[in-house]
N, C-alpha and C positions, 0 to 999 in steps of 0.2 A: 771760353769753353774749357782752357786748360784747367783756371780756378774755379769752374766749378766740378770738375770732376778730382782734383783735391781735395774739396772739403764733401766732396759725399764721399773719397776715400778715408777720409781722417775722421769723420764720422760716423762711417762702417763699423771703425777699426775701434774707437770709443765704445761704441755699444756694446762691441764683441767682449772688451776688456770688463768693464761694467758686469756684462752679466755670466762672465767667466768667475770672475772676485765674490760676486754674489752666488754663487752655485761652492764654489767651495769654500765661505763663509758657513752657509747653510748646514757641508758637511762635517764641518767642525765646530760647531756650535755645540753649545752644553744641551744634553737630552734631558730639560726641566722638564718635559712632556713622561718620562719614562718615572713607575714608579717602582718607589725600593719596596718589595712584597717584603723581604726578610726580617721573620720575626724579630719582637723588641724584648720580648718577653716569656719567660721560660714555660709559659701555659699556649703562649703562642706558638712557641716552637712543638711542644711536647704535640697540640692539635695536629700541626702541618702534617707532624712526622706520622702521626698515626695514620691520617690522609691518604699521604702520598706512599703508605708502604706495601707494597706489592703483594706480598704474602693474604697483609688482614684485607686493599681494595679488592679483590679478585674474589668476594665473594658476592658485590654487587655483581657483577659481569657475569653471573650465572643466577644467581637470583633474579636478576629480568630476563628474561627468556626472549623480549621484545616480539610477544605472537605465537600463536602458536608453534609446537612442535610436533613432528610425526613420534610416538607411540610405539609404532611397526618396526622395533629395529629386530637384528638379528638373533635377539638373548628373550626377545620374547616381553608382549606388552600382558597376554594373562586372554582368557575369552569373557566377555562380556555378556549376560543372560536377562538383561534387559530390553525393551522396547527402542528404548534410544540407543547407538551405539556410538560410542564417543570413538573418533580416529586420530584428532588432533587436540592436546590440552597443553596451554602456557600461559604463564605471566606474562605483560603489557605496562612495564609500572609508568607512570607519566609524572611524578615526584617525589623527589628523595629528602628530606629534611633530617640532619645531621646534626645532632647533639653532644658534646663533649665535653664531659667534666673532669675535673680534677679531684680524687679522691684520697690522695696523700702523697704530699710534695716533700723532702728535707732537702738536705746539703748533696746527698749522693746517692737517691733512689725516688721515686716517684712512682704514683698507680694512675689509671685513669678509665673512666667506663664511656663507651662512644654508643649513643641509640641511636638508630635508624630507622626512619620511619617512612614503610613506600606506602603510598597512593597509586593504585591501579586498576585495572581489570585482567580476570581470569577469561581468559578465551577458550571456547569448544566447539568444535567442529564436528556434528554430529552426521549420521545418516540411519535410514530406516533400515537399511539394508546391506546387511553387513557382509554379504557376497561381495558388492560393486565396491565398499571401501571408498567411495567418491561421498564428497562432505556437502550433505543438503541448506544445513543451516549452520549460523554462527552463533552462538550464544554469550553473551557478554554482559560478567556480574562485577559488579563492583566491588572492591575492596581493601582496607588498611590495614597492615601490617607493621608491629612493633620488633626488631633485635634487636641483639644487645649484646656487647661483648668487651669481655675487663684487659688492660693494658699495663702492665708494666716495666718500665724505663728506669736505666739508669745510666748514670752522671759518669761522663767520659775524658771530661777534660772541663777548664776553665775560664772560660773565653770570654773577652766583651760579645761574643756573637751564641746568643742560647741555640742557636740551630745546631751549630757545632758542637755542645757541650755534652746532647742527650742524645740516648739510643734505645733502641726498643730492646728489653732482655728479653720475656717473654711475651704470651698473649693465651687469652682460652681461648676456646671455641665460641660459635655463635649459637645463639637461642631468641629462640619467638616466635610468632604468628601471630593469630587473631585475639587470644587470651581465652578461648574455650575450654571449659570445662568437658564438655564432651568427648574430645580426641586430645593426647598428648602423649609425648614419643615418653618413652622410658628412659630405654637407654639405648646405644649402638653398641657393636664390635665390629672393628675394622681388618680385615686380617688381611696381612702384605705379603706379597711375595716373599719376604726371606722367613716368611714363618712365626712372627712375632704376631701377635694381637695385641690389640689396643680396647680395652673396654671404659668409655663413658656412660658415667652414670648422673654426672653433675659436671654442665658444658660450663659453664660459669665459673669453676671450680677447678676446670682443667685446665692446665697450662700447658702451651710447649714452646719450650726453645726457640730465641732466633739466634743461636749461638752464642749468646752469654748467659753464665750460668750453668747449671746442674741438671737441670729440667728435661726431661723430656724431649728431642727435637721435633722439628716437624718433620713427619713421615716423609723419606723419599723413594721413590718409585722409579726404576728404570723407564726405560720407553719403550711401548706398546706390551707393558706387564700386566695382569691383569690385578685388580682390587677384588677384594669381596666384603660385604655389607651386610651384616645383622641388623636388623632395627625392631625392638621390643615396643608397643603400643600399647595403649590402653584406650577403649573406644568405646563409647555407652553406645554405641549402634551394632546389633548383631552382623550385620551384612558385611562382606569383605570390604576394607576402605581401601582407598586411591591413593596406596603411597607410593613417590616417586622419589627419583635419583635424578639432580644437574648438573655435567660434570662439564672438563675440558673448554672450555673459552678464558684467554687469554687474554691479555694485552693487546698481544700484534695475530691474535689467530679466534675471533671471536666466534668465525663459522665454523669453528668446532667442538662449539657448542652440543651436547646432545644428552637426552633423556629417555630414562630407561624406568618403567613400571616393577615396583617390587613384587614379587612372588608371594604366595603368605604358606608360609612352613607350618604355622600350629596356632590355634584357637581354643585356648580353655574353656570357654563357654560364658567367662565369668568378666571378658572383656579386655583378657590379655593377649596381645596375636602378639608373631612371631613373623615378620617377614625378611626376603632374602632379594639379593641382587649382586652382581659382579660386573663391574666395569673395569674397561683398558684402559692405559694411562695412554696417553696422540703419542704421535711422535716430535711434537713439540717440547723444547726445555723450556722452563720455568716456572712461577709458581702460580698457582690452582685452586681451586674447591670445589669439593663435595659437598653440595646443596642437599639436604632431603625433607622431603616436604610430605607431612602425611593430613590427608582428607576424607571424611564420611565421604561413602560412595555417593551421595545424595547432591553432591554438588555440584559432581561432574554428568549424574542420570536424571536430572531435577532436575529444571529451569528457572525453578521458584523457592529452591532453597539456597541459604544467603552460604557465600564461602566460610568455612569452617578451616582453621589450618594451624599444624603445631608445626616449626622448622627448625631443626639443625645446619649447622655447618661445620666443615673442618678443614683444613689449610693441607695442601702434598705440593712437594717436589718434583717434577720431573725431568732427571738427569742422563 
């Protein structure tokens, strides 16, 4: 009895050993399974970095709206005098395809133009009756959308590792929509709290600062300052169009997210409008975009008219 209750102790105690060795084997093992992402290659790096940079990704995160949004904020959505009355309007994108070329590379400076390409649906929340404000029907049109916006980077250091080597100097603005000839923005004016304006006329063509360089910065905005928004249109449609403002979603603060319908100040007759809007910066730090998106009324008061859309964007600060 003795021997065998030694050999089921010495046997135990085997096992225990066994699969003690093998557990911390396991944890020291080389992680062949882990792969090295870091670029090999100075188009590779240049891609990542445009990518992952805060400033230029943060204008998807307001570009998809993911669903509808209320309309109804406090600055005012505009009154509606049609049949249908639209309460809630948002993008739903459900794919992003991502393009990135290189457009002049040397020794110590690089460009680069990144397209964006979403797949989505525009959602509308309609009701007959526009006392109740409660949303009878959904309306859901399909649509693609091209931007686009130029990069340039320059050479930091000279490293076996190209991730380390490049930086972003500056970047423009964004540009696109549908490619309509019918509606397309003009130009904006951005006017900041400390009293400076900013007028684009060619987003493609603007540049600003991510602090190297000469350039322009990006606009920084205290918190809870108010913006305010010029946006000049051209519209073969006499009726007021559906231009809107996306601003405020973050990184880590996405549900403050929100949208605000432009005003319209003046209409030549001849298809130039003038519209207005002012929004607050959250009281969230860090970096942002002002999405504006202009539409024939027709697509949000139509059911059977296809989306129509010309889009800006522009990159702020808030500190």
């Amino acid at each position: 009895m003795k021997n065998s209750k030694k050999f089921l102790l010495k046997f135990s105690s085997a096992i225990f050993i066994l699969f003690f060795a093998s557990f911390i084997g396991c944890k020291n093992s080389p992680t062949d399974s882990v792969v090295n992402t870091e670029p090999t290659t100075d188009k590779a790096a240049l891609e990542k970095i445009t990518l992952e940079d805060s400033a230029l990704s943060s204008f998807e995160l307001n570009y998809n709206e993911e669903g509808m949004m209320d309309m109804m904020s406090p600055m005012g959505m505009g009154k509606t005098t049609s049949e249908i009355f639209p309460v809630k309007v948002g993008r739903k994108i459900t794919s992003v395809t991502r393009t990135f070329t290189i457009t002049q590379l040397s020794d110590t400076t690089a460009e680069g133009n990144l397209v964006l390409v979403f797949t989505g649906n525009l959602l509308i929340g309609v009701t007959k009756d526009p006392s109740i404000k409660s949303i009878d029907t959904v309306i859901s049109k399909p649509f693609v959308t091209t931007v686009e916006r130029n990069v340039k980077f320059v050479k930091v250091a000279n490293t076996n590792h190209p991730l380390q080597n490049w930086r972003i100097s500056a970047s423009s603005l964004t540009k696109g929509g549908t490619n309509s000839a019918n509606i397309f923005i003009k130009s904006i004016t951005v006017k900041l709290p400390s009293g400076d304006e900013i007028l684009i006329t060619d987003p493609l063509n603007y540049y600003l600062s991510h602090g190297l360089g000469r350039m322009k910065q990006i606009p920084i905005v205290s918190q809870n300052q108010d913006v305010t928004v010029e946006v000049e249109i051209h519209s073969a449609y006499a009726s007021e169009d559906f231009v809107s403002l996306t601003y405020g979603a973050g990184f880590h603060n996405k549900m403050n997210r929100a949208k605000r319908k432009f005003v319209l100040l003046s209409d030549d007759g001849l298809g130039n409008k003038v519209y207005s809007q002012t929004y607050r910066a959250n009281s969230f730090m860090g970096y942002f975009h002002a999405v504006i998106d202009a539409m024939p009324t027709q697509v949000i008061k139509d059911d059977t008219a296809p989306v129509e859309s010309s889009d800006w964007g522009f990159p702020y600060i808030v500190k």
